[in-house]
N, C-alpha and C positions, 0 to 999 in steps of 0.2 A: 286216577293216577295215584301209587302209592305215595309216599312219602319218601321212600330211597329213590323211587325213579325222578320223582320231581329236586330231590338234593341232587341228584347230578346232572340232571338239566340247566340247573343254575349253577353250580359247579362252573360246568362246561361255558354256559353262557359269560361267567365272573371272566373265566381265563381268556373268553376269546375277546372281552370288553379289555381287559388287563392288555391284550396283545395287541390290541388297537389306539390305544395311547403309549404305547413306546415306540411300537411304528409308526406313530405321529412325531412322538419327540427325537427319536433318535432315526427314523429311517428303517427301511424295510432288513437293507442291506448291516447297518449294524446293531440290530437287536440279537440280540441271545435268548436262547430258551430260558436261560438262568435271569436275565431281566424282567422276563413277562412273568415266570415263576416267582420273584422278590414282588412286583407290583401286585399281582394276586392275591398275596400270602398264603400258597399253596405249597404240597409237599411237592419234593421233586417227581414220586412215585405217582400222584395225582396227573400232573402234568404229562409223564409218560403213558400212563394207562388210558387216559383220554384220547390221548394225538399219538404216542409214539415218539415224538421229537417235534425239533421246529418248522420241519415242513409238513410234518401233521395239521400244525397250530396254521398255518399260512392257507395251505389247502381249505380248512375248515373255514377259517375267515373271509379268505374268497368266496366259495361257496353261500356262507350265510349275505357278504353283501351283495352278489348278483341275486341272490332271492329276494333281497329286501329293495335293491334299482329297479329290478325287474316287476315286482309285484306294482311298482306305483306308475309306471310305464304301461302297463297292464292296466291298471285301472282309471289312466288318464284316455286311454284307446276305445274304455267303453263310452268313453262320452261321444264320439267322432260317428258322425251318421255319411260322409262320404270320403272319398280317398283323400283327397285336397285334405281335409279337417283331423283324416289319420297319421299325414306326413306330420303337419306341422304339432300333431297335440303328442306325435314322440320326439319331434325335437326337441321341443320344448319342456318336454314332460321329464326329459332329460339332463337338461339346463336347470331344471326347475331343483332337481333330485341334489346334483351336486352342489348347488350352493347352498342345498340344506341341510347336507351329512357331507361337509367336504373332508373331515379325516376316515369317514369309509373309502369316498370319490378318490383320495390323494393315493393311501393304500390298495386299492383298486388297479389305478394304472402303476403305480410304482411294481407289486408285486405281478403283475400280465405284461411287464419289461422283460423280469429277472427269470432266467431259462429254468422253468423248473425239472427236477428229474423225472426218466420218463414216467415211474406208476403215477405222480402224483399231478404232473400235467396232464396224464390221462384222465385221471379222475376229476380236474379239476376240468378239462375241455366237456368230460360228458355232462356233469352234473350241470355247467354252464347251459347244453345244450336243452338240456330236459328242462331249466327253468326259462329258457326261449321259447319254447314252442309253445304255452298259450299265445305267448304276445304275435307270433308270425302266424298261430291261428287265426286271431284278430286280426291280423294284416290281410291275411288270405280272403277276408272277407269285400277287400274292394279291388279295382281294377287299378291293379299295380305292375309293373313290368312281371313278366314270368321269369324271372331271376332266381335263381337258387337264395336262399336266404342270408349268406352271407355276404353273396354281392351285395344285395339290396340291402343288408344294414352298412357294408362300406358307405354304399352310394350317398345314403341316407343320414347319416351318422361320423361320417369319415371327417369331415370337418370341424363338427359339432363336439368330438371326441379330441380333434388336436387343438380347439380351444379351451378345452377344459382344462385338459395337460398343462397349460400355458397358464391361465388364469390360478389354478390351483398352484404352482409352480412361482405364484409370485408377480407373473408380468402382469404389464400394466393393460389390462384388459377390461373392454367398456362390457360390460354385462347387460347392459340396455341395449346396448346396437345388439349383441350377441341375442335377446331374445327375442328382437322385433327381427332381424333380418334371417338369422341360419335356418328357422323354420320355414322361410319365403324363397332361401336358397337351395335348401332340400327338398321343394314339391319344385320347385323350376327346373331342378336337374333329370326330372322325369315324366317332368307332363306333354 
């Protein structure tokens, strides 16, 4: 890798770390391009020619942290040798993730509330889907209801995802019960 390509890989990387601590401090909804831009200490032109604007910077962000959930959901799946052990090692593998990156996790659901415009929710739904498919790869590999894949991450996940919200959000949420039981509750909803 040269030396220019790798300055703007960290470049990029700086502004999208930059943009993930004001979306922590200030919220998804009132950040500014010109905040993540002042916390970077980037030019405004840097900022533009990377992302374009702030739903550039949003898109991207997303993007890198459904790679970064996904890959460790992924690699908690290759340990599971039957279905039972694949339900409960993504629920948990899940639970595991956001208590450990919870201003990606908060950012996460905050910005997949906020209706994005259509190019960039498109982009953000494909790339979302493309970093799915090892993990429902892995899934495919046991006998699991024949659900299209988004049922089964509702089914699967659907609850597991509104206590995070919750938990992330402040309420008073027991994280113990939450990862002894929602992986017992998600293989029960389908065995």
């Amino acid at each position: 890798m040269t030396g220019t390509r790798r300055d703007g890989i960290q470049r990029r990387d700086a502004l999208l770390d930059a943009a993930l601590r004001c979306f922590t401090e200030r919220g998804v909804l009132a950040t500014g391009i010109e905040d993540i831009r002042k916390a970077a200490g980037a030019s405004p032109s840097s900022v533009y020619h990377l992302f374009g604007g702030l739903a550039g910077i949003v898109e991207a962000l997303l993007i890198r942290t459904f790679e970064r959930s996904l890959a460790h959901l992924v690699t908690r799946l290759t340990e599971a040798a039957t279905a039972e052990a694949a339900v409960r090692a993504l629920v948990d593998g899940h639970l595991e993730w956001v208590v450990a990156h919870p201003d990606e996790a908060r950012f996460m659901y905050q910005a997949m509330a906020v209706e994005l415009a259509g190019d960039s929710r498109a982009a953000v739904l494909a790339a979302k889907d493309a970093v799915k498919r090892p993990l429902f790869d892995r899934l495919a590999r046991f006998d699991l209801p024949a659900w299209p894949p988004l049922t089964l991450e509702f089914v699967l996940l659907g609850p597991t995802h509104e206590a995070c919200r919750r938990y992330l959000a402040g309420e008073d949420v027991d994280l113990g019960w939450m990862r002894m039981n929602l992986p017992e509750l998600a293989w029960r909803s389908i065995e």
